[in-house]
Every structure is written in structure tokens, then in C-alpha cells.
SEROGU-975506 format. One record per residue: residue number from 1; x, y, z of N, C-alpha, C in turn. Coordinates in Angstrom, 1 decimal. Layout:
N
NUM;X;Y;Z;X;Y;Z;X;Y;Z
...
***
This chain:
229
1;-32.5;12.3;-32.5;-33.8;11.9;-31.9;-34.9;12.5;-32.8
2;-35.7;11.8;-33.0;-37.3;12.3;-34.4;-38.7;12.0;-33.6
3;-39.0;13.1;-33.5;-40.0;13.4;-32.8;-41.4;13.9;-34.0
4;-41.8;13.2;-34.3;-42.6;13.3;-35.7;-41.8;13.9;-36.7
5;-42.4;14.9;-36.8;-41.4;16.1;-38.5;-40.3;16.7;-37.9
6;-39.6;16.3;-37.1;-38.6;17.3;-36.2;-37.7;15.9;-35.8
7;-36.4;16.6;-36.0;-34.9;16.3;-35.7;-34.0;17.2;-35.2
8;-33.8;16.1;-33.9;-32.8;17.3;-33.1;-31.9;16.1;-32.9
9;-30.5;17.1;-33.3;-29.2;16.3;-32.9;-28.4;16.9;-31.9
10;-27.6;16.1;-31.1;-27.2;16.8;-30.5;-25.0;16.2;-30.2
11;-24.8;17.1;-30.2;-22.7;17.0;-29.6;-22.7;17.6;-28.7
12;-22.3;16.1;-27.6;-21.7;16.2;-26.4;-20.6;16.6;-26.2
13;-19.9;17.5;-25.5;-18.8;17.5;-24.9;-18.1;17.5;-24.1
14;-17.2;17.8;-23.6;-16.6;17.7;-22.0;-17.0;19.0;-21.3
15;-16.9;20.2;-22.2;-16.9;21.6;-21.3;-18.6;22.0;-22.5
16;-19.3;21.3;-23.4;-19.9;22.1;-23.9;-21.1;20.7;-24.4
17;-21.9;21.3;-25.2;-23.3;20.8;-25.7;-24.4;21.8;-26.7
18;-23.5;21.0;-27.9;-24.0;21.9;-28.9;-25.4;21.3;-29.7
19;-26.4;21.3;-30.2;-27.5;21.4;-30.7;-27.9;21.9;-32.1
20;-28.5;21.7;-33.2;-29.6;22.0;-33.9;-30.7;21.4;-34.4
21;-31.8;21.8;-34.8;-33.0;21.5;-34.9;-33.5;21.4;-36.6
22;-33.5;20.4;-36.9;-34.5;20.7;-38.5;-35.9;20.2;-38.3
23;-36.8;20.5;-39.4;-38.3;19.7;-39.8;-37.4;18.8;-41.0
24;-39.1;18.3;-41.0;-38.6;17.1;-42.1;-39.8;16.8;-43.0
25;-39.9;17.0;-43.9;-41.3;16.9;-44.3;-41.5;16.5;-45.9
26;-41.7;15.0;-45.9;-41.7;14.1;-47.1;-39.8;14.5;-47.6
27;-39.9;15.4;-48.5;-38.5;15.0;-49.1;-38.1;16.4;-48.6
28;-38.5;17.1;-48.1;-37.9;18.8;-47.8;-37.4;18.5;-46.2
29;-36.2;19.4;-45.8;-36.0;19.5;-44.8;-35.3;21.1;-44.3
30;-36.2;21.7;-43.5;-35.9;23.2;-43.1;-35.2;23.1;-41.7
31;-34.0;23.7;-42.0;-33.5;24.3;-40.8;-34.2;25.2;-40.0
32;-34.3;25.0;-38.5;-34.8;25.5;-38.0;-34.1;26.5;-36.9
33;-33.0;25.7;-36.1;-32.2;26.5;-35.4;-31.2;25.8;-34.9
34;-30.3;26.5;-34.0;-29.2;25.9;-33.8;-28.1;26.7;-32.4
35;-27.3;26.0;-32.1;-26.7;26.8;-30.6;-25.7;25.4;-29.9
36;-25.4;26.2;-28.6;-24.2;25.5;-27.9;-24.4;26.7;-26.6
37;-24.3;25.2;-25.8;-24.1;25.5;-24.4;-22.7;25.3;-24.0
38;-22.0;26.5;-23.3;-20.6;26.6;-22.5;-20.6;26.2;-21.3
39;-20.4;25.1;-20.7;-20.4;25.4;-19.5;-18.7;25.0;-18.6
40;-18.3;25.2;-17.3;-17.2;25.7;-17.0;-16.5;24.4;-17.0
41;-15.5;23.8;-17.2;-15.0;22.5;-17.0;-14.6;21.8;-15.7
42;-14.6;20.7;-15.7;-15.0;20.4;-13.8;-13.2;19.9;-13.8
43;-12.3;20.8;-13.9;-11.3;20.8;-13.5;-10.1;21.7;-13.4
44;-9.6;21.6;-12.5;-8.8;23.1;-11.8;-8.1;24.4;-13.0
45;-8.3;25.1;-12.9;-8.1;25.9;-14.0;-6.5;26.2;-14.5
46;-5.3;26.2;-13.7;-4.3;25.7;-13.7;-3.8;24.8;-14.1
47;-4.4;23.9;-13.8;-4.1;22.4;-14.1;-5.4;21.8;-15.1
48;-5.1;22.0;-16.1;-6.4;21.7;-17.2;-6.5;20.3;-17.2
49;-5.8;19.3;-16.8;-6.2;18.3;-17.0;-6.4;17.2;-15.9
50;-6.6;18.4;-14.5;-6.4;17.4;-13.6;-8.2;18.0;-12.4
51;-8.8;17.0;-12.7;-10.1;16.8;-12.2;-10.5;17.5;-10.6
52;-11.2;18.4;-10.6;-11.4;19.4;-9.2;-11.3;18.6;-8.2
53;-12.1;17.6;-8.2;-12.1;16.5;-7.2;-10.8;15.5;-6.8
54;-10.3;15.4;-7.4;-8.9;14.8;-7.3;-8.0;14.8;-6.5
55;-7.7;16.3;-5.7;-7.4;16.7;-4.9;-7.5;16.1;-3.4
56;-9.2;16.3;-3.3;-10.3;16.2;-2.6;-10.0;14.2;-2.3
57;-10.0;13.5;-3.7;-10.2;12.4;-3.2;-8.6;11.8;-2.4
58;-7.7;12.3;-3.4;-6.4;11.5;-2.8;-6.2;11.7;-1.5
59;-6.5;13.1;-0.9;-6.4;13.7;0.7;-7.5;12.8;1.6
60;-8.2;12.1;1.0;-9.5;11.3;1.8;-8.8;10.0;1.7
61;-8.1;9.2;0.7;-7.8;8.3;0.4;-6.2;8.4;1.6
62;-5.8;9.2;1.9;-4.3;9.4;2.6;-5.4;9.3;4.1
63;-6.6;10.4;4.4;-6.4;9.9;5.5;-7.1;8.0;5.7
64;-7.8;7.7;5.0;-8.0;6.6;5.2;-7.0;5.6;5.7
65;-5.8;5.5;4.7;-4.8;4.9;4.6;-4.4;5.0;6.2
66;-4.1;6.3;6.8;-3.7;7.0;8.2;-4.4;6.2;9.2
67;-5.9;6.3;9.1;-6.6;5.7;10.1;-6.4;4.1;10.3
68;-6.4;3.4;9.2;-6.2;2.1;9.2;-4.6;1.6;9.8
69;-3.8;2.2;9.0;-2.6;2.1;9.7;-2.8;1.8;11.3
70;-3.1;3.5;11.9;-2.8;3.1;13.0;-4.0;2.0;14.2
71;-5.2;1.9;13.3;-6.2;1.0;14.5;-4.9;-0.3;14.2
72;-4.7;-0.7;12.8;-3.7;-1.9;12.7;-2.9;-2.3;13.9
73;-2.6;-1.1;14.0;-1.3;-1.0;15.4;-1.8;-1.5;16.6
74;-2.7;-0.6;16.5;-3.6;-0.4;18.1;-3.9;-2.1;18.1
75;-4.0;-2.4;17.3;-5.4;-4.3;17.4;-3.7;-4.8;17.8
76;-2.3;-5.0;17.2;-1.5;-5.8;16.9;-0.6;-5.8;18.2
77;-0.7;-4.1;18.9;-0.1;-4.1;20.4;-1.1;-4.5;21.6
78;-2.4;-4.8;21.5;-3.5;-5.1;22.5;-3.6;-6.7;22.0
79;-3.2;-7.2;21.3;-2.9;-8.7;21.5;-1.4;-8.8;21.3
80;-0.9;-8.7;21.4;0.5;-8.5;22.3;0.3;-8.8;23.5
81;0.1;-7.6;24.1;0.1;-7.1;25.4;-1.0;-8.6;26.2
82;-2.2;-8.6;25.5;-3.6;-9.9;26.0;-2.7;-10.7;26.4
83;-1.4;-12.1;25.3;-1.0;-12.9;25.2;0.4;-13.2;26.1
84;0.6;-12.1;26.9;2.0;-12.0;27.8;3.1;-11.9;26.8
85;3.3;-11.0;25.8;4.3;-9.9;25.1;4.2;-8.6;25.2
86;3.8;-8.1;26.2;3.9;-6.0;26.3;4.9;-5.6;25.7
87;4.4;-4.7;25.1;5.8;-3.9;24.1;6.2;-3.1;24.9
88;7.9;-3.2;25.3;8.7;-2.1;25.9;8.6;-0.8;25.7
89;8.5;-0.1;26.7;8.0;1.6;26.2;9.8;2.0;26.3
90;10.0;2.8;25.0;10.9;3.3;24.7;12.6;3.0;24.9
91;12.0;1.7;24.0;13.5;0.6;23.7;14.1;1.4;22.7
92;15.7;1.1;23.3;16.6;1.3;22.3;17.6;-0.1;21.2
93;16.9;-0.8;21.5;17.0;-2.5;20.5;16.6;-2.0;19.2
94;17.7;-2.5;18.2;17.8;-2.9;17.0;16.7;-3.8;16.5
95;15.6;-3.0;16.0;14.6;-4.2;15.7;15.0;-4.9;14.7
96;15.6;-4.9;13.6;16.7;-5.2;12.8;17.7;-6.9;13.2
97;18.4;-6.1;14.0;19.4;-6.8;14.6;18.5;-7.9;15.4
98;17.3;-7.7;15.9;16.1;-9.0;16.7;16.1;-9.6;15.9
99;15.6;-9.4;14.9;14.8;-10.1;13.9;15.9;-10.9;12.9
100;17.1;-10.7;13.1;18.4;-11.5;12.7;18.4;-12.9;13.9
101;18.3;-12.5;15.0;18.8;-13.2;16.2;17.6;-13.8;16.4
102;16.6;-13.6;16.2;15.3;-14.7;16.1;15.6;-15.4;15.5
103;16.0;-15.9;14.5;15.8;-16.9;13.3;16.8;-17.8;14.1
104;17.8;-17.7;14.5;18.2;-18.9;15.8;18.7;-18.9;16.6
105;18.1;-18.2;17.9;18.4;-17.9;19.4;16.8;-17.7;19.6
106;16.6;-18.0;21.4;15.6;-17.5;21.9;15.5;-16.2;22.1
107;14.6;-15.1;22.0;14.1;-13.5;21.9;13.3;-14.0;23.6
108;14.4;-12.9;24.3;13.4;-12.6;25.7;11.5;-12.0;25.1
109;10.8;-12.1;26.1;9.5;-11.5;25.8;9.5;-10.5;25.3
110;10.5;-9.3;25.5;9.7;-7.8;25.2;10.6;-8.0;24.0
111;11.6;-8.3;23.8;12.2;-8.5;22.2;11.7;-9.2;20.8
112;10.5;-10.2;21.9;9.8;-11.2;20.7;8.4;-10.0;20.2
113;8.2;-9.5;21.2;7.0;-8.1;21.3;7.8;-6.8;20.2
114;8.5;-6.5;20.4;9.4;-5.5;19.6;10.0;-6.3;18.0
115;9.7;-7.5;17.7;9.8;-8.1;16.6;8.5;-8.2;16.2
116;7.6;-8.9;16.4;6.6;-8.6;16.1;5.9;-7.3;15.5
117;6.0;-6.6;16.5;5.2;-5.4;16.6;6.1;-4.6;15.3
118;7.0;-4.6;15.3;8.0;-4.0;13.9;7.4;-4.3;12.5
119;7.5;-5.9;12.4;6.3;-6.1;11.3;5.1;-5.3;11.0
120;4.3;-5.0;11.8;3.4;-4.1;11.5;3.4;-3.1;11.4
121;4.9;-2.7;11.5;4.9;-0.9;11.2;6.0;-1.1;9.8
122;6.3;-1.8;9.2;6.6;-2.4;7.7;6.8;-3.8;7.3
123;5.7;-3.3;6.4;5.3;-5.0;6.4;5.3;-5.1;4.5
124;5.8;-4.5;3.7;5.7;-4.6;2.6;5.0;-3.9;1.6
125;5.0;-4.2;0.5;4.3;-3.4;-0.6;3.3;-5.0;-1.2
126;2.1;-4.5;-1.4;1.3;-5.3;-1.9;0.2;-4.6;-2.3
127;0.2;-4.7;-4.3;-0.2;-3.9;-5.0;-1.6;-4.4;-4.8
128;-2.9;-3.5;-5.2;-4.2;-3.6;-4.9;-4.4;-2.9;-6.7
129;-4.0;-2.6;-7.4;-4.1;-2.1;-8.5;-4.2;-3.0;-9.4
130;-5.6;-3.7;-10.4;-5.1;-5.0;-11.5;-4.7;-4.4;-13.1
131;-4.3;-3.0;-12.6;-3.4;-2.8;-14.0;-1.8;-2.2;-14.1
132;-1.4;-2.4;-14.7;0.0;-2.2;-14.4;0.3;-1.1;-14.6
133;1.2;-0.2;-13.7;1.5;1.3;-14.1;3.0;1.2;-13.7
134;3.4;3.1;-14.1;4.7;3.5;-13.7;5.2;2.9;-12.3
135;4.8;3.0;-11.3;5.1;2.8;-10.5;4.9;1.2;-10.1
136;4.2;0.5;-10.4;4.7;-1.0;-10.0;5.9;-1.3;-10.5
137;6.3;-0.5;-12.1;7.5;-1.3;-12.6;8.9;-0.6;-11.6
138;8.9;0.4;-11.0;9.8;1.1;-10.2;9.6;-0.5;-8.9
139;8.8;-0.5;-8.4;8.6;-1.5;-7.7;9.1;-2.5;-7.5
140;8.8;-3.1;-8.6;9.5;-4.3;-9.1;10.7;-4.5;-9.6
141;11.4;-3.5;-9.7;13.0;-3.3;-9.9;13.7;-3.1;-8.7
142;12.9;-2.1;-7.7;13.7;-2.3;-6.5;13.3;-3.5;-5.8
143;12.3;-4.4;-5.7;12.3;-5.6;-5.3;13.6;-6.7;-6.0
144;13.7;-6.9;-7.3;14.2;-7.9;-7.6;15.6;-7.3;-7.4
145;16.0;-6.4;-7.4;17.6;-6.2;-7.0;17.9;-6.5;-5.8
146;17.1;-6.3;-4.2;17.0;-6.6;-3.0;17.4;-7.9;-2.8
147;16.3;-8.8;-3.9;16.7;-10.3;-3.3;18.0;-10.9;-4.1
148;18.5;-10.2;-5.3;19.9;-10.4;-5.9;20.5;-10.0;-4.9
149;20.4;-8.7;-4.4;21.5;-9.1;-3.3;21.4;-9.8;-2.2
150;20.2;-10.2;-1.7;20.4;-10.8;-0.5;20.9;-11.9;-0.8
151;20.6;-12.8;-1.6;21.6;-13.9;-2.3;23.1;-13.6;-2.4
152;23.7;-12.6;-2.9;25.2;-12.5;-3.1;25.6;-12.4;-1.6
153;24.9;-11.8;-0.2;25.5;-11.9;0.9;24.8;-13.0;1.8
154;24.3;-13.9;1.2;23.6;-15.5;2.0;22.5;-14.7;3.0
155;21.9;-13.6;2.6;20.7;-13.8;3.8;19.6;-14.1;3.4
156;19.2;-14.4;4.8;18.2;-15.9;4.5;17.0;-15.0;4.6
157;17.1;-13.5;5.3;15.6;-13.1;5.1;15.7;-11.8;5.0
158;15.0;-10.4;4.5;14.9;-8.9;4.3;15.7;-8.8;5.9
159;15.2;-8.6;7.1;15.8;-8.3;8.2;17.3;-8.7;8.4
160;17.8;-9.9;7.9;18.9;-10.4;8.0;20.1;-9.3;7.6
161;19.2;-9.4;5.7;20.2;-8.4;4.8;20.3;-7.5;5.5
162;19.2;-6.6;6.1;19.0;-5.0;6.4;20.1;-5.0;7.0
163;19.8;-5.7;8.0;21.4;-5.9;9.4;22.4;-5.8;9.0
164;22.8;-6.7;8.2;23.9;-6.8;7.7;24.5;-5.2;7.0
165;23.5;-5.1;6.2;23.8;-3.3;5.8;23.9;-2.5;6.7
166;23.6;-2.3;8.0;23.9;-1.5;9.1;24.8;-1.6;9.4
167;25.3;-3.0;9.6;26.5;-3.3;10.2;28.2;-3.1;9.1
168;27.9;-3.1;7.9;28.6;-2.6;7.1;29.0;-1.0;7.1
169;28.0;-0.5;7.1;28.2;1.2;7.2;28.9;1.4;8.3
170;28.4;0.9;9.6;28.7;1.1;10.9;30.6;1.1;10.8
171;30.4;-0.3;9.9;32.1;-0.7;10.3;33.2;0.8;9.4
172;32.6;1.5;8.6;33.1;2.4;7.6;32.9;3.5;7.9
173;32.1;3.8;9.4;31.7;5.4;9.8;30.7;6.1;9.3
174;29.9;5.4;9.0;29.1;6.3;7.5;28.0;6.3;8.8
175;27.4;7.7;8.7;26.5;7.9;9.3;25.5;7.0;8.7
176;24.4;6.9;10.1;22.5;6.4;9.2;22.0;7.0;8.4
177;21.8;6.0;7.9;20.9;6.8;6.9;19.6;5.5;6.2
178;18.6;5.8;6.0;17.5;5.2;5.2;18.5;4.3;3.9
179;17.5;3.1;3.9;18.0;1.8;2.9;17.7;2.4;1.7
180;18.7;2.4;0.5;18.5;2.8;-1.0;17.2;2.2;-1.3
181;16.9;1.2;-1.2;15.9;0.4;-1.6;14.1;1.0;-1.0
182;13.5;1.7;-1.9;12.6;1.9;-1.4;11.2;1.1;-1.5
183;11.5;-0.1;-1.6;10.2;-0.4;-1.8;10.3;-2.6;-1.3
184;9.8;-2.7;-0.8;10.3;-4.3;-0.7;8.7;-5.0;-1.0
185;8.7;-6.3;-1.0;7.5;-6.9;-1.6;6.8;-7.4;0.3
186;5.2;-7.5;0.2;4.9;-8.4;1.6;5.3;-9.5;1.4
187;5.6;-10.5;0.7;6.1;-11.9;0.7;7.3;-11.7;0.9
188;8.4;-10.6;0.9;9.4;-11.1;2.7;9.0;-10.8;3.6
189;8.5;-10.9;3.6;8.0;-10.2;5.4;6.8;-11.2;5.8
190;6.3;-11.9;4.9;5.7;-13.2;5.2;6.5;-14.3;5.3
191;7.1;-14.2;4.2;8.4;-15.3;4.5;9.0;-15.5;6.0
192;9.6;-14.1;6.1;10.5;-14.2;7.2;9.6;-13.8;8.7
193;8.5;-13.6;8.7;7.0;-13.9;9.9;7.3;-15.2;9.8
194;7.5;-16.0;9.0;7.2;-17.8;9.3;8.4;-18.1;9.8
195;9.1;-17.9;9.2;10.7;-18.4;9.6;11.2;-17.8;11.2
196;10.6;-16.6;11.9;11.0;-16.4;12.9;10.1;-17.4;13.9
197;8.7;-17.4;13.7;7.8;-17.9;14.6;8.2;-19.5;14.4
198;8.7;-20.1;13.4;9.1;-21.3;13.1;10.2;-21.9;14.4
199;11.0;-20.8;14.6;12.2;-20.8;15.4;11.5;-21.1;16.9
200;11.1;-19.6;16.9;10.8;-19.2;18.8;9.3;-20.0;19.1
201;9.0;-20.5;18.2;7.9;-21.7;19.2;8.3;-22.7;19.9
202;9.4;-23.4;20.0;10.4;-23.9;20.6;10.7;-23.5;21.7
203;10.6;-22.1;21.9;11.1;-21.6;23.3;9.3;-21.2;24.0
204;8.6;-20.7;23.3;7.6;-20.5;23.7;5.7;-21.1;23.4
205;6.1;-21.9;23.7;4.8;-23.3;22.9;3.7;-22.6;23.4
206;3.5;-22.0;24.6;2.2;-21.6;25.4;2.2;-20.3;25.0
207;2.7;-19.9;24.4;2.3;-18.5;24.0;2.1;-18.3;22.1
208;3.2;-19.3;21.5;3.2;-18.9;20.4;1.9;-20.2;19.9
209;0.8;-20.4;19.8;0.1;-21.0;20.1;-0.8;-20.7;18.1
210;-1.3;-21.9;17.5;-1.7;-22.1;16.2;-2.7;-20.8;16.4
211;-3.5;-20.5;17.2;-5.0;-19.3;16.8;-4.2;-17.7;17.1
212;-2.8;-17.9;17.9;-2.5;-17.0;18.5;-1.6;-16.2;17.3
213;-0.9;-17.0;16.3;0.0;-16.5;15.1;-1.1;-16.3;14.0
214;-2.4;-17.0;13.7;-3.4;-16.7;13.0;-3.5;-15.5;13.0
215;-3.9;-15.1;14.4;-4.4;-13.7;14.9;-3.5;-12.8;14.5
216;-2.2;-12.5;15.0;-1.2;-11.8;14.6;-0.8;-11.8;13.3
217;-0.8;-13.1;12.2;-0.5;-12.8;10.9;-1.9;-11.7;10.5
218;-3.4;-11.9;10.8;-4.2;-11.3;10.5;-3.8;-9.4;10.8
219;-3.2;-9.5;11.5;-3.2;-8.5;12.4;-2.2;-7.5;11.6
220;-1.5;-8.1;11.1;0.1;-7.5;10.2;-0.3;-7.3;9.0
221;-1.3;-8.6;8.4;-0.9;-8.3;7.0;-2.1;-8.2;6.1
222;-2.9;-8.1;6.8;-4.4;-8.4;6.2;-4.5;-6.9;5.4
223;-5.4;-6.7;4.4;-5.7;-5.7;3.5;-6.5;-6.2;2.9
224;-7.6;-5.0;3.0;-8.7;-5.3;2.7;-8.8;-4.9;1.1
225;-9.7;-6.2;0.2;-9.3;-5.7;-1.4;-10.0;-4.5;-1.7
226;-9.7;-4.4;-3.0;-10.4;-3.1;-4.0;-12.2;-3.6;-3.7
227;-12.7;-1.9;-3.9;-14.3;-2.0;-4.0;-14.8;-2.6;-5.5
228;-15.5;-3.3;-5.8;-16.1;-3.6;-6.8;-16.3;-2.0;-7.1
229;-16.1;-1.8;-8.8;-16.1;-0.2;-9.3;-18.1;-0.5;-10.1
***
């Protein structure tokens, strides 16, 4: 920056801001002075490369996630409940094994309610990130092996397979335990949302009604996008 006979330059840094000053005068130039400011770095002292705030934000970002989840619920079992499906208090039904037996049999009420309502307490992975990192490619490895296998045992939808896996272990004694597969895509679980409602409108025309699956797909799968940065 030249402010008549005077030049001050300046280096930015991350923890610092260093400075000197010359004159300038026709073809002469005198040093005048010079220095650096220290100041503390805005991130945790242990962890040199991980931003004070970081902490702060992912714990804000978890509860967001938290709160949204559960209003999700709250909106998905209060139109339930509006539409004549109340969700059974403290079933012990295979929501699993429902959601097999929807795709072709009629589901009494509180089972079509306990199928539903399951959807919204996993409903997939659907990335919000437009750059690609470590973790989408973990992602997308356990997705594509899921639907290789569900093809090698003919199921027609994520619930189907799942069952099917339950029903394997069961036959071999193997205690429960959580599916290897940690991560599945929302397009099964949209897939297989159409394919079950495809079925049980058949049995229930006056309830499973065009504004009323609107509502409920909204209700399951909606995510709201990224903020403009």
C-alpha cells in the first residue's frame, strides 16, 4: 500500500501479521521499521489442526439432525393415526417380515401402520454433500454389494432381503445381531414404499388415497437441501 513517500507491506498469516515500513523518495528508499504480530491460533491446542469451533458446530449439527428426526416421526404417526392407521403401542411384529408380506397379502390396519411408520425410522442414506469424500465411497460399496446380493437370493425389495437374512440366521441358531451392511441407499426404500402401497391399495382404496401417500411419501423422505454457502 503507498501512501505518498511511504510503503507499508504487509504478511498475512494464519497465527500472525508481520509488517515493514519504508520511505521512498525519487530514487532513495530508507527503511524505516518493521515487526509481527503473534496472535493465538483459533484452534484447539492439542489438536493443531482442528478448528475451536468444530467441536461446537458438529454437536449443533447432531442436535439438529436429533430434532428433525424426531418432529419427522411425530408429523408421520399423527397422520397415521388422522387417516384410521394408529400405530400399535408396543408390538412385537417383525417389521421386516410386514414389509415382506405386504408386497402380496393384505396387512391388517395396525400392521399397514407398523410398516409405514418403520420407513421413517429408516429410510436410507441420501447424500447432501456435492463433493465426493471418504465416506460416500464406503457408502457406495456397501450399497452396491446389498443389491448384488439381493439379486443372487431373487429379492424383489431391501425388506424382503433383510427377512430373508433373519430367517437364515434363525434357521442356524445364530443369535441377532445388526445387518453387516451399514449403510443402504433411499432409492430402496422408495422403491419398495411404491411397491408395497402399489399392492395394499387394493385392499384399502379409502384410505390409501392419491393426497394421502403424497402426504406420507413427504413425510418419510423429504430432506431439506444444503444452505446456499
Amino acid at each position: 500500500m503507498t501512501d505518498k513517500n511511504f510503503i507499508l507491506g504487509l504478511d498475512l498469516g494464519v497465527a500472525s501479521v508481520g509488517w515493514a515500513c519504508i520511505s521512498e523518495n525519487w530514487d532513495t528508499k530508507t527503511f524505516i521499521d518493521a515487526g509481527v504480530k503473534i496472535f493465538q491460533q483459533p484452534v484447539e491446542a492439542k489438536k493443531s489442526s482442528t478448528p475451536k469451533n468444530q467441536a461446537r458446530r458438529e454437536a449443533r449439527g447432531a442436535r439438529k439432525n436429533l430434532s428433525r428426526k424426531v418432529r419427522r416421526k411425530f408429523l408421520l404417526r399423527k397422520t397415521l393415526e388422522n387417516n384410521g392407521l394408529p400405530l400399535p403401542e408396543n408390538h412385537t411384529k417383525n417389521p421386516y417380515e410386514l414389509r415382506t408380506k405386504a408386497l402380496d397379502e393384505k396387512l391388517e390396519r395396525d400392521e399397514l401402520a407398523i410398516v409405514l411408520y418403520h420407513f421413517g425410522q429408516k429410510r436410507g442414506f441420501l447424500s447432501n454433500s456435492k463433493t465426493k469424500s471418504t465416506e460416500d465411497g464406503k457408502v457406495k460399496t456397501s450399497i452396491t454389494r446389498i443389491e448384488e446380493k439381493m439379486v443372487e437370493i431373487w429379492a424383489r425389495t431391501l425388506g424382503e432381503y433383510r427377512f430373508h437374512i433373519m430367517e437364515s440366521l434363525k434357521k442356524m441358531n445364530y443369535p441377532p445381531r445388526k445387518f453387516e451392511e451399514n449403510y443402504t441407499s433411499r432409492d430402496m426404500y422408495k422403491q419398495e414404499f411404491d411397491q408395497i402401497l402399489e399392492n395394499q391399495k387394493k385392499f384399502y382404496p379409502n384410505i390409501l388415497t392419491l393426497d394421502f401417500c403424497r402426504e406420507i411419501f413427504h413425510n418419510i423422505f423429504y430432506q431439506r437441501p444444503l444452505k446456499i454457502q
